[in-house]
C-alpha positions as CSV (number, residue, x, y, z in Angstrom):
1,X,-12.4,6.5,-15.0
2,X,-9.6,4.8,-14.0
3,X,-8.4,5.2,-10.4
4,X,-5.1,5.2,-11.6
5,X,-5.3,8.0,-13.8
6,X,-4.6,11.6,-13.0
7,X,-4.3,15.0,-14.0
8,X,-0.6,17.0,-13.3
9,X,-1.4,20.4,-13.8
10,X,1.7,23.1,-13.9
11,X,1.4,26.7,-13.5
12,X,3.3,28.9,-11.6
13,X,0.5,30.7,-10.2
14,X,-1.2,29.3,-6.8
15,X,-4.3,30.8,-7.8
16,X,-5.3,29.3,-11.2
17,X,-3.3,25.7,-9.3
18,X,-6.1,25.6,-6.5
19,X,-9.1,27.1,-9.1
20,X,-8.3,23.9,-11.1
21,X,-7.8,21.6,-8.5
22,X,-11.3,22.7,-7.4
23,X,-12.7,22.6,-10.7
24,X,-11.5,18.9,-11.7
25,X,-11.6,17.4,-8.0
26,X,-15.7,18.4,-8.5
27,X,-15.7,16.7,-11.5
28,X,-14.2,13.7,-9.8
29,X,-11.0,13.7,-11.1
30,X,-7.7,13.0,-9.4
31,X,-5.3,16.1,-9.1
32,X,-1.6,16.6,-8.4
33,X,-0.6,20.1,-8.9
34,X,3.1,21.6,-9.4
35,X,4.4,24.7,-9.6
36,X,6.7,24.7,-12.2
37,X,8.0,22.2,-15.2
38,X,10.7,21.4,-13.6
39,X,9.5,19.7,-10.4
40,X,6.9,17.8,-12.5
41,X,10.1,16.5,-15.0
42,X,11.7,15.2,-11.8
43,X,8.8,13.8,-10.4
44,X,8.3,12.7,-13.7
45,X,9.7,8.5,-13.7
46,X,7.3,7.6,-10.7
47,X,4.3,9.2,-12.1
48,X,1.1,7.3,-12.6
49,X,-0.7,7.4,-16.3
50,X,-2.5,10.5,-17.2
51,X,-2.3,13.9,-18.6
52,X,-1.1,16.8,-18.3
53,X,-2.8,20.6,-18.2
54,X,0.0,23.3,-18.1
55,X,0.5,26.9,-18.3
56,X,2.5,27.8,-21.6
57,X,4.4,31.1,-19.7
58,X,6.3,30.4,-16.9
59,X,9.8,31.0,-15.5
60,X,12.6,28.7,-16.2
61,X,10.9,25.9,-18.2
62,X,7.8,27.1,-20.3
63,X,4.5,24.8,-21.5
64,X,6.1,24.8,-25.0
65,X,9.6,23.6,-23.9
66,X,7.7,21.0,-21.3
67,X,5.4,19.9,-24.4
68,X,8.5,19.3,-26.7
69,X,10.4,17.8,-23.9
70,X,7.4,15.2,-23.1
71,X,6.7,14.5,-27.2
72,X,10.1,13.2,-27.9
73,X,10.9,11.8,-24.4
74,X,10.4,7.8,-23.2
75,X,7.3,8.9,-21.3
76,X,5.0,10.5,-23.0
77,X,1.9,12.2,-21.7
78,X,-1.1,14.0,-23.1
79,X,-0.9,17.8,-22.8
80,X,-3.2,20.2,-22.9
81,X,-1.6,23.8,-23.1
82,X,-3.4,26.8,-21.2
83,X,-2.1,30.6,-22.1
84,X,-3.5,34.0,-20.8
85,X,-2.3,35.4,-24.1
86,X,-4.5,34.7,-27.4
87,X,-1.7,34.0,-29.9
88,X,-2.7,32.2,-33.2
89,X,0.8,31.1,-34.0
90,X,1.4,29.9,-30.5
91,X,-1.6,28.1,-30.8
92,X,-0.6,26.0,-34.4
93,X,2.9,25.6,-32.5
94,X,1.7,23.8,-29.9
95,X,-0.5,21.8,-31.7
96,X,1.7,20.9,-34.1
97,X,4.2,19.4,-31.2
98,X,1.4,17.1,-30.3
99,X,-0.3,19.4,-27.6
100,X,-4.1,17.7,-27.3
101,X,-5.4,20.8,-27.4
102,X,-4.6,24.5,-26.7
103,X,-6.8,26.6,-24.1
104,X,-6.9,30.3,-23.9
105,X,-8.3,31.7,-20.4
106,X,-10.6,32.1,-19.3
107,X,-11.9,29.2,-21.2
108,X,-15.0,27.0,-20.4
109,X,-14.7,24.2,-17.8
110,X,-16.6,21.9,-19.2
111,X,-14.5,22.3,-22.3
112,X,-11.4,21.7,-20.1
113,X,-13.5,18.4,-18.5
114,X,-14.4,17.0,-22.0
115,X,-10.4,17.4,-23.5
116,X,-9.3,15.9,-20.5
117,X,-11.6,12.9,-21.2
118,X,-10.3,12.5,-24.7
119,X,-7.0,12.5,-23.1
120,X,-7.8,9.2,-21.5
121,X,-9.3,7.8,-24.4
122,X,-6.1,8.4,-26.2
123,X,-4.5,6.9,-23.7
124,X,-6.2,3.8,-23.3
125,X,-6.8,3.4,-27.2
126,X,-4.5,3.5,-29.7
127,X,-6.7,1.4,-32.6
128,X,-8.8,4.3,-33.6
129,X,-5.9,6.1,-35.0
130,X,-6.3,5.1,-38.7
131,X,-10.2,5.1,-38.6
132,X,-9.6,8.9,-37.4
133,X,-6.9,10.0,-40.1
134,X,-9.6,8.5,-42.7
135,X,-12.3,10.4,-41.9
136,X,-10.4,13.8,-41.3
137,X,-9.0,13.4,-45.3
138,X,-13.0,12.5,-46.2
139,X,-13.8,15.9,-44.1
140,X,-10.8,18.0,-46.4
141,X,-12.2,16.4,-49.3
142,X,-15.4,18.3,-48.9
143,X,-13.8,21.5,-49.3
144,X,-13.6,23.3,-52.2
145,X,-10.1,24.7,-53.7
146,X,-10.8,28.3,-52.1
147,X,-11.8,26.7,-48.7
148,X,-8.7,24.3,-48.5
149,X,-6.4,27.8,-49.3
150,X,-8.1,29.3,-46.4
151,X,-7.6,26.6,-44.2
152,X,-4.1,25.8,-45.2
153,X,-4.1,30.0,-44.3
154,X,-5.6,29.4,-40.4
155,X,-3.9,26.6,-39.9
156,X,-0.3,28.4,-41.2
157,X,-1.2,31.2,-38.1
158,X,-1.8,33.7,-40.8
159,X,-5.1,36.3,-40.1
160,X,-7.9,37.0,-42.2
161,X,-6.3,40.1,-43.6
162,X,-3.2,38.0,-44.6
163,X,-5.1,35.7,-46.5
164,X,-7.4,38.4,-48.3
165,X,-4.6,39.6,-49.4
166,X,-3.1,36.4,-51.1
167,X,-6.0,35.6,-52.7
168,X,-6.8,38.9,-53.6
169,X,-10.4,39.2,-52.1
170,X,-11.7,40.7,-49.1
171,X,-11.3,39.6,-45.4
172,X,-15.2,39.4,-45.4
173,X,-15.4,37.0,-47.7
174,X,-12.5,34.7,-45.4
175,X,-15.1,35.2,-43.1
176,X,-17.5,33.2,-45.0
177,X,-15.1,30.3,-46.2
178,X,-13.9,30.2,-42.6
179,X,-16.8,29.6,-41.4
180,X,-17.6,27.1,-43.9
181,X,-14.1,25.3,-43.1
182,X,-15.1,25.3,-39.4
183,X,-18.6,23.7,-40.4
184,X,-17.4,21.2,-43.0
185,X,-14.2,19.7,-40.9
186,X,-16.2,19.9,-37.7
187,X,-14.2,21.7,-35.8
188,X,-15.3,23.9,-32.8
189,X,-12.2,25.9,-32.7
190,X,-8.4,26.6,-34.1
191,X,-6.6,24.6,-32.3
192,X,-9.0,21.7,-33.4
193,X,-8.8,22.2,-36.7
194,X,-5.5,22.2,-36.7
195,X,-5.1,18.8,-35.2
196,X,-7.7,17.6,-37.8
197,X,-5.2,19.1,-40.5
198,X,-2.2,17.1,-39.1
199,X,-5.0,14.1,-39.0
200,X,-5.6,14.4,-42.4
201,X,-1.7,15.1,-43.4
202,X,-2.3,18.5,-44.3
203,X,0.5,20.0,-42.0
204,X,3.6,18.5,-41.2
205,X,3.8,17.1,-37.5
């Protein structure tokens, strides 16, 4: 990894700030740590390249503001949102305003480790870009017409009930095409998927 790179993680709590500075200094990662969006931002011109891991509720500035203030700025950064709060539409939000990916604590560190790794790929890689689109519309493809419905559902933030009842059929059987969305567009998770379905032009960035 680059010596130059490093990871800015923002939260407002010193806790969960020295947990992950623990956490990715272990992993042999280079850490500055702030306590709120707004220091970062003004810190922001004479940073070094990396990416970002911030808290989506805090005072003043919040991750979502920060993440639509770094997506349409000069400088942009990779972001990876964290939240205490499981929120589906939150989740697609973010996503959808470019976040890399979208955490919910506790989450798994190695998970953490791995996006944060793809954050540097991204940022010293551009070229795969196209290849990547391609294969996420080869991936929709292989769903059938229900299983597209009930992705275009998940990644709209709406809940298993929601979509039984647009369909008309019952939220067990989302289950099963859910399951087969996750399988089929190889995704591990929501937030994923959802970046495979702006990928593959499914959902308007």
């Amino acid at each position: 990894m680059p010596q130059n790179f490093r990871v800015y993680v923002i939260d407002d709590d010193p806790a969960m700030r020295d947990s992950l500075d623990f956490l990715l200094g272990s992993a042999g990662l280079s850490v500055r740590l702030f306590d709120s969006a707004v220091v970062f931002l003004n810190e922001l011109p004479n940073l070094e390249a990396g990416c970002v891991v911030t808290d989506v509720r805090m005072p003043g500035i919040d991750g979502m503001e920060l993440l639509r203030r770094l997506t349409s700025g000069a400088r942009k950064l990779p972001v990876i949102i964290m939240t205490g709060h499981g929120d589906v539409p939150l989740a697609v939000e973010a996503m959808k305003l470019g976040a890399l990916d979208f955490l919910e604590k506790p989450f798994e560190d190695d998970r953490l480790i791995g996006m944060i790794e793809t954050a540097l790929t991204h940022s010293e890689d551009g070229s795969k870009s196209e290849e990547l689109s391609t294969d996420m519309t080869a991936r929709v493809n292989s769903l059938t017409q229900r299983e597209r419905q009930v992705m275009q559902g998940l990644v709209a933030g709406q809940s298993n009930k929601a979509i039984a009842r647009e369909y008309d059929i019952s939220p067990r059987t989302v289950e099963v095409y859910r399951a087969n969305v996750m399988t089929k567009m190889q995704a591990n998770n929501l937030s994923e998927l959802v970046r495979f379905a702006i990928r593959a032009g499914m959902v308007a960035d």
